[in-house]
Wavefront OBJ file of the C-alpha trace (Angstrom):
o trace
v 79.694 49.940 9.344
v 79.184 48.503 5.707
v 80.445 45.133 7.258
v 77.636 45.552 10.028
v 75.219 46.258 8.025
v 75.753 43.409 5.724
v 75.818 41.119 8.503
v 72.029 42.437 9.194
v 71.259 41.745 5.607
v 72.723 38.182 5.735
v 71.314 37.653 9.022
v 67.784 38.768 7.828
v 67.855 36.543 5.035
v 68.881 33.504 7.551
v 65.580 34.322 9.903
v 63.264 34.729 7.230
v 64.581 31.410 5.664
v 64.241 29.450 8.862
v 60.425 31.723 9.160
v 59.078 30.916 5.803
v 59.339 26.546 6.706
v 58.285 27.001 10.100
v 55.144 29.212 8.772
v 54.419 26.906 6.880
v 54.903 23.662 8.925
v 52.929 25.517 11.755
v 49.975 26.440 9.274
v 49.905 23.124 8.256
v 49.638 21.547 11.722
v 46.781 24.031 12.821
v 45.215 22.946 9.116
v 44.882 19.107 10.188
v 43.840 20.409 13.951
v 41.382 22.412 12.723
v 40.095 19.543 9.484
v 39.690 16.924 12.845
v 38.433 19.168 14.966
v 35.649 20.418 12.196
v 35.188 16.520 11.152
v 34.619 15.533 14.471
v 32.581 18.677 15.087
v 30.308 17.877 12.225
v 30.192 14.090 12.799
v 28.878 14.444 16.280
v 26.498 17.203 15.254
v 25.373 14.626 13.312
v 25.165 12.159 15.634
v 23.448 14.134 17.953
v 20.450 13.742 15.339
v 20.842 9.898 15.055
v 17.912 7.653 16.114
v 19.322 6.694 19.283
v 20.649 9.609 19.673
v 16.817 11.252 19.584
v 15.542 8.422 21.714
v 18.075 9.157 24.264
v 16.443 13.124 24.353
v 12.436 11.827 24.579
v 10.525 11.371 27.752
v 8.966 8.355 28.356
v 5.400 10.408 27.656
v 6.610 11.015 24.504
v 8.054 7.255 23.171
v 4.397 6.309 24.552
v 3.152 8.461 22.324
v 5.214 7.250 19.808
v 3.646 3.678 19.252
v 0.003 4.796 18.562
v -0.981 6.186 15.425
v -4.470 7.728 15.342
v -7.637 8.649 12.733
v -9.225 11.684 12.373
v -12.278 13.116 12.468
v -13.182 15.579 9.435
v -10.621 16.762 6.803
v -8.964 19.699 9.277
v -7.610 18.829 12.467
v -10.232 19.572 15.439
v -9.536 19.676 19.029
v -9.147 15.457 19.698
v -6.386 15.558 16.840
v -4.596 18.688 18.143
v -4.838 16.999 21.727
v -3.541 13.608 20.133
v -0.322 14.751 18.572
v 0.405 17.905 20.663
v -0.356 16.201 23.998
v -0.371 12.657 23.791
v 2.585 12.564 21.019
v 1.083 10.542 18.807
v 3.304 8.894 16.012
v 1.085 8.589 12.892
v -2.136 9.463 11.212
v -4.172 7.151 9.188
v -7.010 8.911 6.886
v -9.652 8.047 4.626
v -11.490 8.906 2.198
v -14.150 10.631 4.513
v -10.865 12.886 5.298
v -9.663 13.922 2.219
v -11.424 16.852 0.017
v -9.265 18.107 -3.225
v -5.980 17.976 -3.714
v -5.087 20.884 -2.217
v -7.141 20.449 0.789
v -5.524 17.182 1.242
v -1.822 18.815 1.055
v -2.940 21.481 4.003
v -4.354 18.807 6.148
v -1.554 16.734 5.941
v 0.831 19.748 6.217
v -1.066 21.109 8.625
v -0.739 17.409 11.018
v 3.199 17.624 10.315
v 3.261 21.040 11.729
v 1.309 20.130 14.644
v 4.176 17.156 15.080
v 6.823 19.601 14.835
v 5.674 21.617 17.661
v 5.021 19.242 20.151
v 7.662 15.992 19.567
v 9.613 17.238 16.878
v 9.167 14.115 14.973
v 7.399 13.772 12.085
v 4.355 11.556 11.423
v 3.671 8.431 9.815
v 0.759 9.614 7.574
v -0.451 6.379 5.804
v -3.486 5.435 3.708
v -5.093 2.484 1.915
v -3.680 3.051 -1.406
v -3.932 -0.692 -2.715
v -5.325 0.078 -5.888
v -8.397 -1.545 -7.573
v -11.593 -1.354 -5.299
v -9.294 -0.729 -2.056
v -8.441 3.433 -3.066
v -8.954 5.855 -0.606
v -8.375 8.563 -3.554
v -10.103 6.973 -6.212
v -8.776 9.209 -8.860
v -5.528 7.735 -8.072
v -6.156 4.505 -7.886
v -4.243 2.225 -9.938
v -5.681 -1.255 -11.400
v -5.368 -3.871 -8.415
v -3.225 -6.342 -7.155
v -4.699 -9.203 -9.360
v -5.908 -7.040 -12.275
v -1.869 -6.983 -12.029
v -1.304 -10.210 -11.329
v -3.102 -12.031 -14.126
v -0.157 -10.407 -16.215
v 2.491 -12.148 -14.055
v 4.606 -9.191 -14.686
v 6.645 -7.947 -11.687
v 7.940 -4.940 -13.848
v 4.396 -3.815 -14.073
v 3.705 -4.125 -9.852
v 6.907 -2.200 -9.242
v 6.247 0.748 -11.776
v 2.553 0.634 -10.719
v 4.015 1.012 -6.849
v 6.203 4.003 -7.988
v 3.752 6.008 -9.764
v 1.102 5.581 -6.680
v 3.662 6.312 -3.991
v 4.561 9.682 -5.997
v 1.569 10.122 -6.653
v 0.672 9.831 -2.242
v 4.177 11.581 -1.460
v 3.077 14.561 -4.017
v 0.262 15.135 -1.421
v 1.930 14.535 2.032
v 1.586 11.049 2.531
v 4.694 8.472 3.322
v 3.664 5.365 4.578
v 1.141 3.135 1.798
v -0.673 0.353 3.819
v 0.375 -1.954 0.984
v 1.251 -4.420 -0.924
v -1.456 -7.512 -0.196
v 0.491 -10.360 0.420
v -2.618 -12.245 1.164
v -2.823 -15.406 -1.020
v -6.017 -16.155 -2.158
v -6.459 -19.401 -1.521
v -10.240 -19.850 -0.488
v -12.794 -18.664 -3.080
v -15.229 -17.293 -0.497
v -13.033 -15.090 1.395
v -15.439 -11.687 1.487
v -12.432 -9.053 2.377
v -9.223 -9.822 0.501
v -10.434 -11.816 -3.385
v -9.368 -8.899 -5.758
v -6.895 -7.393 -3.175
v -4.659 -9.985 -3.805
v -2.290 -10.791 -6.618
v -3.403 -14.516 -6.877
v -3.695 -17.686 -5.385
v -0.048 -19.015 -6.454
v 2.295 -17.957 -3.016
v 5.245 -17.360 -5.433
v 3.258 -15.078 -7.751
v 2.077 -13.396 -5.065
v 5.736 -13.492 -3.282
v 7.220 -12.012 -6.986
v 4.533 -9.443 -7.430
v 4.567 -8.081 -3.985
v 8.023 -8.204 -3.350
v 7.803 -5.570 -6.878
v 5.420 -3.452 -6.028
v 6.809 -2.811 -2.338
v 9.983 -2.071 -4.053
v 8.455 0.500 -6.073
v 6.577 2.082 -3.398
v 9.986 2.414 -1.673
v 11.690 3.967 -4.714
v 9.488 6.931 -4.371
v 10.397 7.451 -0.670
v 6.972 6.248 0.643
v 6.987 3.365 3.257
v 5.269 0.274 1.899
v 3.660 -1.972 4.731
v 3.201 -5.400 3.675
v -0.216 -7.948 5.079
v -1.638 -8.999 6.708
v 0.694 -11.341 8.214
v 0.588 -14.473 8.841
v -1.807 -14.649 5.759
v -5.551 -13.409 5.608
v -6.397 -15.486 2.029
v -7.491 -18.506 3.558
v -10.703 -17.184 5.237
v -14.309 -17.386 5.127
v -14.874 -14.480 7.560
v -14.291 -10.536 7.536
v -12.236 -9.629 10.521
v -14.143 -6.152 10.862
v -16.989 -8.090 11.263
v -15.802 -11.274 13.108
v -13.139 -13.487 14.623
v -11.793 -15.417 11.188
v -10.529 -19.046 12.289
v -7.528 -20.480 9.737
v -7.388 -24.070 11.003
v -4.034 -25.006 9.609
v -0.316 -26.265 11.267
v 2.474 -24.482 11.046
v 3.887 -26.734 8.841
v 0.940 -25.991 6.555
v 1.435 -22.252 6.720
v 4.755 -23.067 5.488
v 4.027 -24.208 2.697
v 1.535 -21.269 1.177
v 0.728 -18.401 3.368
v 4.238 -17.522 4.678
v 5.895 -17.924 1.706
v 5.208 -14.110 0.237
v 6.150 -13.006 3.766
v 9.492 -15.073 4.034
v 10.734 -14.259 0.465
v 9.523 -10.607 1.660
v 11.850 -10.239 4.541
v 14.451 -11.432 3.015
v 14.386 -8.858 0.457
v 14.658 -6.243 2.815
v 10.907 -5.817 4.207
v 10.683 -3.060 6.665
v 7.031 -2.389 7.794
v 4.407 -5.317 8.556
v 0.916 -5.493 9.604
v -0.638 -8.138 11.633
v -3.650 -9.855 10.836
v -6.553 -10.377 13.471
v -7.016 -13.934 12.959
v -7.038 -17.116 15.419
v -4.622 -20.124 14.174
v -5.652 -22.344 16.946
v -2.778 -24.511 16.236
v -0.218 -21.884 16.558
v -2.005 -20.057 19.693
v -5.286 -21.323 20.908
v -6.612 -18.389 22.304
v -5.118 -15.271 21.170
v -5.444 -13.598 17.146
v -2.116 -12.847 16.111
v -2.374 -9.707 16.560
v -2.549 -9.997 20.227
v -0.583 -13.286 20.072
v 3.617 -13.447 21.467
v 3.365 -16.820 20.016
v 2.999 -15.607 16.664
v 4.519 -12.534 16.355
v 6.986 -13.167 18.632
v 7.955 -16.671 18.190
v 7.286 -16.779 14.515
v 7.388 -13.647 13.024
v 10.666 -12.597 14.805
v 12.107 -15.623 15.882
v 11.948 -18.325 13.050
v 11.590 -15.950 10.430
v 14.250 -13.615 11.568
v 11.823 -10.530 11.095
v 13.415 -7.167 12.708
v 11.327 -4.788 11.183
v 8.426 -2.297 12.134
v 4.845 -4.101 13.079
v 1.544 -2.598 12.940
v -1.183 -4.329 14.059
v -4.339 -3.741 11.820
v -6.982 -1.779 13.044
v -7.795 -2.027 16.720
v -11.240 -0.765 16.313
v -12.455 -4.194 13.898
v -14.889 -6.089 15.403
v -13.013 -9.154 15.356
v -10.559 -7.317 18.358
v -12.814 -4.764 19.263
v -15.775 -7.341 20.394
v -13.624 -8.885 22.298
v -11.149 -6.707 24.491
v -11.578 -3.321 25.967
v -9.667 -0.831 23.690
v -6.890 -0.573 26.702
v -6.543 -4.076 27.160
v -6.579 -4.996 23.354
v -3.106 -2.117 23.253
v -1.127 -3.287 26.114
v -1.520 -7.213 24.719
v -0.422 -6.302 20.896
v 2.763 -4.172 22.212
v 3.387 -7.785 24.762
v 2.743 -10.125 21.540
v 5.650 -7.889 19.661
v 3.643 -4.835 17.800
v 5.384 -1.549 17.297
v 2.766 0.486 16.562
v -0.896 0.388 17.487
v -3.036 1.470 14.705
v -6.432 3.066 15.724
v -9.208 4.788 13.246
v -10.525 6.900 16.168
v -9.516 9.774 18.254
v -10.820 11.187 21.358
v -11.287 10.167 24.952
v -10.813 6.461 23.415
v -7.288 7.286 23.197
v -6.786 8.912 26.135
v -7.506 6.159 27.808
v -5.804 4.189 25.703
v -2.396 6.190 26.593
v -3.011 6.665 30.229
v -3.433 3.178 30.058
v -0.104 2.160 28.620
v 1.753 4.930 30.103
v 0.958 3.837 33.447
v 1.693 0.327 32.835
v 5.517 1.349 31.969
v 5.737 3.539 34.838
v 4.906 0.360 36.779
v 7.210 -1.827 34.717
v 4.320 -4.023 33.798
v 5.131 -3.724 30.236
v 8.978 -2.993 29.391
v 10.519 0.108 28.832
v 13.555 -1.160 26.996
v 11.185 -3.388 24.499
v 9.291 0.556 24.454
v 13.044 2.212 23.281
v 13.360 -1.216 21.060
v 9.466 -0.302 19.124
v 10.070 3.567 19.295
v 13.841 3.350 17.876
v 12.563 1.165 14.762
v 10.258 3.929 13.681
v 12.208 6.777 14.349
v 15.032 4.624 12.288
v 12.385 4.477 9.268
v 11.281 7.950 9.292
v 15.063 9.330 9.675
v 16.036 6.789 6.875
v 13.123 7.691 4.275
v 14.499 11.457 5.611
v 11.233 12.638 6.812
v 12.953 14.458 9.689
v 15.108 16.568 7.035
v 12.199 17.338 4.790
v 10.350 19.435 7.527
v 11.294 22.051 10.192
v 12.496 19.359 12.938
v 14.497 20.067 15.893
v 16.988 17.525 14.685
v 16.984 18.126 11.003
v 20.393 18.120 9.391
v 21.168 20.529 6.506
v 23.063 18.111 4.551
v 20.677 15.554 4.428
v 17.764 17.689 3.949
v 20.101 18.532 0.506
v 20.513 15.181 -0.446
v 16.987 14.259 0.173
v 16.220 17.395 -1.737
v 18.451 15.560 -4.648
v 16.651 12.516 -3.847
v 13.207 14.044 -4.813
v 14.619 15.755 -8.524
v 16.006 11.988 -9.623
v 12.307 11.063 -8.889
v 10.915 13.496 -10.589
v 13.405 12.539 -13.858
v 12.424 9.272 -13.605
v 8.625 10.154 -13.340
v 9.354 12.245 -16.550
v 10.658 9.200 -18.117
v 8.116 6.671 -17.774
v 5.831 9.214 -18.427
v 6.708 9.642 -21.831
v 7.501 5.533 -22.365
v 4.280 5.121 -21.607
v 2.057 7.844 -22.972
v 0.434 6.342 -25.852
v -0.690 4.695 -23.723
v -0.491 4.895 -19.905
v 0.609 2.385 -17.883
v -2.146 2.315 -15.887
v -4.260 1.307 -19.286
v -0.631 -1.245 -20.157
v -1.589 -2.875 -17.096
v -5.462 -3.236 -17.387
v -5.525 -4.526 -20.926
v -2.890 -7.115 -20.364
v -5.032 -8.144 -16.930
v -7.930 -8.681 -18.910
v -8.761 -12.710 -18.851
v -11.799 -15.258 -19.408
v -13.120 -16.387 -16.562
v -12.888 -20.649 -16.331
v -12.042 -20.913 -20.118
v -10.062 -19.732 -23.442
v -11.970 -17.467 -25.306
v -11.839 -16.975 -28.873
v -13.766 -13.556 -29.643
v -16.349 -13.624 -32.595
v -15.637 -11.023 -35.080
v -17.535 -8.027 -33.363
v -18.284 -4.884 -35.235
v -19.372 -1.637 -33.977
v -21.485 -0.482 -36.005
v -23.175 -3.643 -37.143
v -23.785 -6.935 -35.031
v -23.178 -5.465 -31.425
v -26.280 -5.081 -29.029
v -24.353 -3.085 -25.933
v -26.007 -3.422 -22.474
v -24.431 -0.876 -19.894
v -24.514 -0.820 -15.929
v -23.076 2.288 -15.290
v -22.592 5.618 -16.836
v -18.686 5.354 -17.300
v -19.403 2.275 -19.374
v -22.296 4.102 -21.431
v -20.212 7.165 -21.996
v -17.280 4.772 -23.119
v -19.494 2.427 -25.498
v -20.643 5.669 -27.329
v -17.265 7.185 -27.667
v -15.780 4.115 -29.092
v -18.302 3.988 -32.057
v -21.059 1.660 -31.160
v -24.074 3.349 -32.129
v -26.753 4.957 -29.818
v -29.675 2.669 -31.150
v -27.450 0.107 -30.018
v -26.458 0.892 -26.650
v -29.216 -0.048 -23.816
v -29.625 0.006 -20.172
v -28.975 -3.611 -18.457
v -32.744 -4.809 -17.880
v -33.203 -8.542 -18.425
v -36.225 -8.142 -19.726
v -35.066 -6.022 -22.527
v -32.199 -8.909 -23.434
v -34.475 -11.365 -22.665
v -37.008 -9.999 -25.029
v -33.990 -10.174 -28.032
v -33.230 -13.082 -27.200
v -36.697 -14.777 -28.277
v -36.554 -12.857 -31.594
v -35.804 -15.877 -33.908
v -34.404 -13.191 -36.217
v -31.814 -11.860 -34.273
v -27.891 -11.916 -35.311
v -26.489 -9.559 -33.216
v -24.114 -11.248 -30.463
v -25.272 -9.161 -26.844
v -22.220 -7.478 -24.527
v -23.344 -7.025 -21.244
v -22.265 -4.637 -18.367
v -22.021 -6.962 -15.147
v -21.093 -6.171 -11.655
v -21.771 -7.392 -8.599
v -25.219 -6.284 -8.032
v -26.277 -7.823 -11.151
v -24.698 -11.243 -11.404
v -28.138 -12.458 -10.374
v -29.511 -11.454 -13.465
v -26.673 -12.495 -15.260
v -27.141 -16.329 -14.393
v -30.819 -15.919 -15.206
v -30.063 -14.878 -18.862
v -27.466 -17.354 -19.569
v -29.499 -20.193 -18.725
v -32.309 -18.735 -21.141
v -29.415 -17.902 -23.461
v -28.626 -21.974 -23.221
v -32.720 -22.711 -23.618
v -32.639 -20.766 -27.045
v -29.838 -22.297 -28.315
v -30.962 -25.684 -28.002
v -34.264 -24.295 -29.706
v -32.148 -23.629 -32.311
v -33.484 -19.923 -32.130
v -30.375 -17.659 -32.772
v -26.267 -18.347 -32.011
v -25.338 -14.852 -30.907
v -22.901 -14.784 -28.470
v -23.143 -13.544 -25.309
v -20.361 -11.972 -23.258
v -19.992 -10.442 -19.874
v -17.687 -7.458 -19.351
v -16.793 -8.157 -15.868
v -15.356 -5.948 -13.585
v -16.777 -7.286 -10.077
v -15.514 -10.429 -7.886
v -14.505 -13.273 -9.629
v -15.256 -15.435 -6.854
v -18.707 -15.059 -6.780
v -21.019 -17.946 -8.304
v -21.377 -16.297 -11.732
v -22.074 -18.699 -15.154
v -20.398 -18.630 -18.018
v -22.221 -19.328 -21.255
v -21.429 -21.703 -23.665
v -21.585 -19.544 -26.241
v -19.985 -16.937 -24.699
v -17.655 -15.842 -21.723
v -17.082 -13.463 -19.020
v -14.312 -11.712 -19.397
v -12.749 -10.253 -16.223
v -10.997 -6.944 -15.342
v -10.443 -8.097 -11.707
v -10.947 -3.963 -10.623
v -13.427 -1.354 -11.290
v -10.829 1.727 -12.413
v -11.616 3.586 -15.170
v -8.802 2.304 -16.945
v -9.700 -1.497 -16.132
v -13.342 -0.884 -17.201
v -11.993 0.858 -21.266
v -9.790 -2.192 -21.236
v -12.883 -4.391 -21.131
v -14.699 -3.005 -24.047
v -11.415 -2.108 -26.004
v -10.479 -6.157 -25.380
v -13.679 -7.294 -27.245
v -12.848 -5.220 -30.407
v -8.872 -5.990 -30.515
v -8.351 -9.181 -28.644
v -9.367 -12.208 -30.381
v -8.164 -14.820 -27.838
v -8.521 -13.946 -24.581
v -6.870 -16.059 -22.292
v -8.261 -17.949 -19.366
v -7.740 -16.364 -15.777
v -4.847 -17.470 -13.718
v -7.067 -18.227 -10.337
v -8.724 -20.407 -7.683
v -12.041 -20.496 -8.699
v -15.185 -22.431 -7.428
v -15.728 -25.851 -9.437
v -17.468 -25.110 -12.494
v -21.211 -24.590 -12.337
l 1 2 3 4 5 6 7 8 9 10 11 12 13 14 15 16 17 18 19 20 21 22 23 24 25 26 27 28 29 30 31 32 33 34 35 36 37 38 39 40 41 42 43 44 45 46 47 48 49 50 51 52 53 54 55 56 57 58 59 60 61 62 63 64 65 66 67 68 69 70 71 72 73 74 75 76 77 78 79 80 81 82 83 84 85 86 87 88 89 90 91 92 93 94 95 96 97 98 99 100 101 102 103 104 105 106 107 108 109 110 111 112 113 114 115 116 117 118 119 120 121 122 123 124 125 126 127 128 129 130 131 132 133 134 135 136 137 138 139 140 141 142 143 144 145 146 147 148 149 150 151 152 153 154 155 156 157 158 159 160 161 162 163 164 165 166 167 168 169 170 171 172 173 174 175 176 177 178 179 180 181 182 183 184 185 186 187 188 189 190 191 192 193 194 195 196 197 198 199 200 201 202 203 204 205 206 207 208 209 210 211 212 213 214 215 216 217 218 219 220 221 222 223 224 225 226 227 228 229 230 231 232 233 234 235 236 237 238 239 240 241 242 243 244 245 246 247 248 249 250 251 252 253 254 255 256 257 258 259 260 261 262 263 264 265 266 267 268 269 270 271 272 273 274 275 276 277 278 279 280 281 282 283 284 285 286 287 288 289 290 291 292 293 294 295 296 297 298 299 300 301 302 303 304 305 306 307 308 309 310 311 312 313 314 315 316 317 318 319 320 321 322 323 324 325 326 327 328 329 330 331 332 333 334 335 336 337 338 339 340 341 342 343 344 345 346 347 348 349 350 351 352 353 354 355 356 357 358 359 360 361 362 363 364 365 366 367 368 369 370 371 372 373 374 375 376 377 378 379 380 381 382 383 384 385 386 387 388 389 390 391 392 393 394 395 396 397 398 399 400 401 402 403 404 405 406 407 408 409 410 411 412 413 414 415 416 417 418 419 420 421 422 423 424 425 426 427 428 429 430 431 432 433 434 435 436 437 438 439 440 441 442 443 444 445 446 447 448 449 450 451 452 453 454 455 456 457 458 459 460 461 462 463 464 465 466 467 468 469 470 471 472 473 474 475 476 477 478 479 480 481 482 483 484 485 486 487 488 489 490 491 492 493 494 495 496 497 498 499 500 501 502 503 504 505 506 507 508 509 510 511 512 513 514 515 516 517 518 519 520 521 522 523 524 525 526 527 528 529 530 531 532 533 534 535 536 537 538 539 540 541 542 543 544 545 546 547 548 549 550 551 552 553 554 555 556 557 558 559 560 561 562 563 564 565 566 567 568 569 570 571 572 573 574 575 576 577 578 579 580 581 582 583 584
């Protein structure tokens, strides 16, 4: 009995000791089913929410949709808008400043459009603006110095943080797609459109400077589009107005105009817009926009582009004059666009869709070069993690975490450069160090405030400024030449004159520096006389001999300070780093 029962005992020890491995060898096997089986799980979750993945899911109505982006009316979303993106599928919104109200109203409206997205397609917008900077600002109070206030400093570290702080500044408010950098070089001195938009008329400054501030736009998760390619600088003629012509080779274009783009692309450039101008030489009858030759053959083939292409605005005269709105969309999407950008909304773009759409269904245009445009933006927008930052359909919740990381590091770094640059901000860093003579070195006079300044102001801004910085009120005077005319015939008169010029005024501004040139030679006073410039520095303006005009190269607030806190600081100002007219 005792033997029996010790036999259990042994025998019980013997079962659990063979149990307690095989437990354990079993757990462990349904441990590295289950860690594969999860994995894979979770990786084809995620896989389900790829790009392709999400092309593969759309109707063909939809990718149609996809390629146009849209304006708006008013700053809510009216009946053509909600028809636009909950019917037609739109893929973007463009606005401008005739859309946007307050900041807050500008958050809703753009909140508002994603929502709309959400519900119909599930994929989020492209909601880009005209943030260049300078006199191109669709939210002025935003608006940064422009491209060649920044490039007279020849700084790239300036362009990029100058990019960073205006995309946060856009993504803070629901935009994330900035219809910049300008890599226009300005090579022609009457070009009316691009001048001050650019950085400069040297291709590698421009090339250095863009290639920064793109980089910077992109740092803040905001989409930078680069233009307008193959190179707008070289023009005599606004394309919203008119057909510009750029009679030069290939070759040619090689050598200055595609340079920014080339060294662009290179570094990674993701988003492009075409320019609507004829290059007879390249294709004789189409604008690039519209032209396979160009966008195709050049953009894609020699220069090994694979990136998103957006054509400039359909509605310009220089396209618009020209086609039919229908005919003008099916040719850019043949020439190689991705995305048709149009200001309007309405039955324009219904007809512009039903247009397209039936032309696919017909095969006339190519529904794999469709999946080809509609995959590269979808790519972008799940990339930049738009999809995980609203309430899509194939939003992931890791990503939308790391994205959600993504934003706090740019709010550190925004915290950062905040404080390096308080005292003072970079903005005002960049507009002081942009300031330049126009055509020559310029050694200041010693100017005093208080005592040998005669202040002539344009605008309020510069009034208000000239009076908070110490000049006196006596001293500060509304720009009316016969006022510094009048001084200027006192024989008596010491004080050197600063003048407020813009645009509208350069007229006047010639006038009294060739009487400024008769009194000198008279022998009647020396004062000097000096411009405070802030308008375009191509025009035909003269610059005194004793005197200058110094330049801001952009009307912001902080470009405009810089002027009159140059002529009390600065005493050498440097000469600008541009193509100007020869001197008159």
């Amino acid at each position: 009995m005792n033997i029996n029962i010790n036999l259990l005992k042994i025998n019980s020890i013997k079962n659990k000791a063979v149990l307690i491995p095989s437990v354990i060898i079993l757990s462990s096997i349904v441990s590295f089913v289950l860690y594969f089986f999860v994995n894979d799980y979770r990786t084809n979750a995620l896989l389900e929410k790829s790009p392709e993945t999400i092309l593969a899911q759309m109707t063909l109505e939809e990718k149609v949709g996809q390629i146009l982006h849209v304006g708006i009316r008013g700053k809510t979303p009216d009946v053509y808008t909600i028809h636009d993106i909950g019917k037609l599928y739109a893929g973007g919104v463009i606005l401008f400043a005739a859309n946007l109200g307050d900041k807050e109203s500008i958050k809703k409206l753009n909140s508002d459009l994603q929502t709309l997205s959400m519900q119909s397609s599930g994929i989020p917008l492209f909601i880009s603006i005209d943030q260049e900077g300078g006199r191109i600002a669709r939210i002025p109070e935003e608006s940064s110095p422009g491209a060649m206030a920044m490039g007279q400093t020849e700084n790239p570290f300036y362009a990029e943080e100058v990019g960073f702080f205006t995309a946060y500044s856009l993504k803070k408010l629901g935009f994330n797609m900035n219809l910049a950098p300008v890599l226009d070089v300005n090579n022609n001195p009457d070009n009316p459109v691009i001048n001050t938009r650019s950085f400069g008329s040297s291709p590698d400054l421009v090339a250095s400077m863009g290639i920064a501030h793109a980089k910077g736009i992109r740092e803040a998760l905001v989409v930078p589009v680069i233009k307008h390619f193959p190179g707008h600088g070289d023009t005599n003629t606004d394309s919203h107005l008119d057909l510009p012509q750029i009679n030069k080779s290939f070759e040619e274009l090689e050598k200055m105009e595609l340079i920014p783009f080339r060294k662009s692309i290179e570094e990674g450039a993701e988003a492009l817009m075409s320019a609507h101008i004829l290059f007879p030489a390249l294709d004789g009858e189409m604008p690039a926009t519209l032209s396979p030759k160009i966008i195709r053959g050049i953009l894609r083939d020699k220069l090994k582009y694979d990136g998103l292409v957006m054509t400039d605005a359909m509605e310009m005269h220089a396209i618009s004059k020209r086609y039919r709105p229908e005919d003008s969309a099916k040719k850019a999407f043949l020439a190689g666009a991705d995305i048709i950008l149009l200001t309007t909304t309405g039955p324009v773009t219904d007809r512009i869709y039903n247009s397209l759409l039936d032309a696919f269904k017909k095969g006339e245009l190519s529904e794999s070069d469709l999946d080809r445009s509609v995959l590269r933006q979808i790519s972008l927008k799940h990339k930049y993690g738009y999809f995980h930052s609203l309430d899509s359909k194939y939003a992931d919740k890791d990503l939308k975490d790391y994205f959600s990381g993504q934003d706090e590091r740019i709010e550190k770094r925004i915290l950062q450069l905040s404080g390096k640059y308080k005292k003072p901000g970079l903005y005002d860093t960049v507009a002081k160090d942009g300031i330049r003579s126009l055509r020559k070195d310029y050694t200041l006079p010693s100017l005093q405030k208080n005592k040998n300044v005669q202040f002539y102001y344009t605008t309020k801004k510069m009034k208000d400024l000239a009076l908070k910085s110490g000049i006196p009120e006596e001293d500060i005077l509304p720009f009316r030449s016969y006022l510094i005319l009048r001084d200027l015939r006192k024989k008596d008169f010491e004080k050197h004159l600063i003048l407020e010029v813009n645009d509208l005024n350069v007229r006047q501004w010639n006038q009294i520096v060739k009487k400024t040139a008769e009194n000198i030679k008279a022998e009647q006073n020396n004062s000097a006389l000096i411009a405070l410039y802030s308008g375009n520095p191509f025009l035909d303006i003269l610059i005194p001999d004793n005197g200058a005009v110094l330049a801001s190269f952009s009307p912001t607030d902080e470009s405009i300070q810089a002027l009159l806190e140059t002529i009390f600081e600065k005493k050498v100002v440097g000469k600008a780093d541009i193509l100007l007219h020869v001197n008159k």
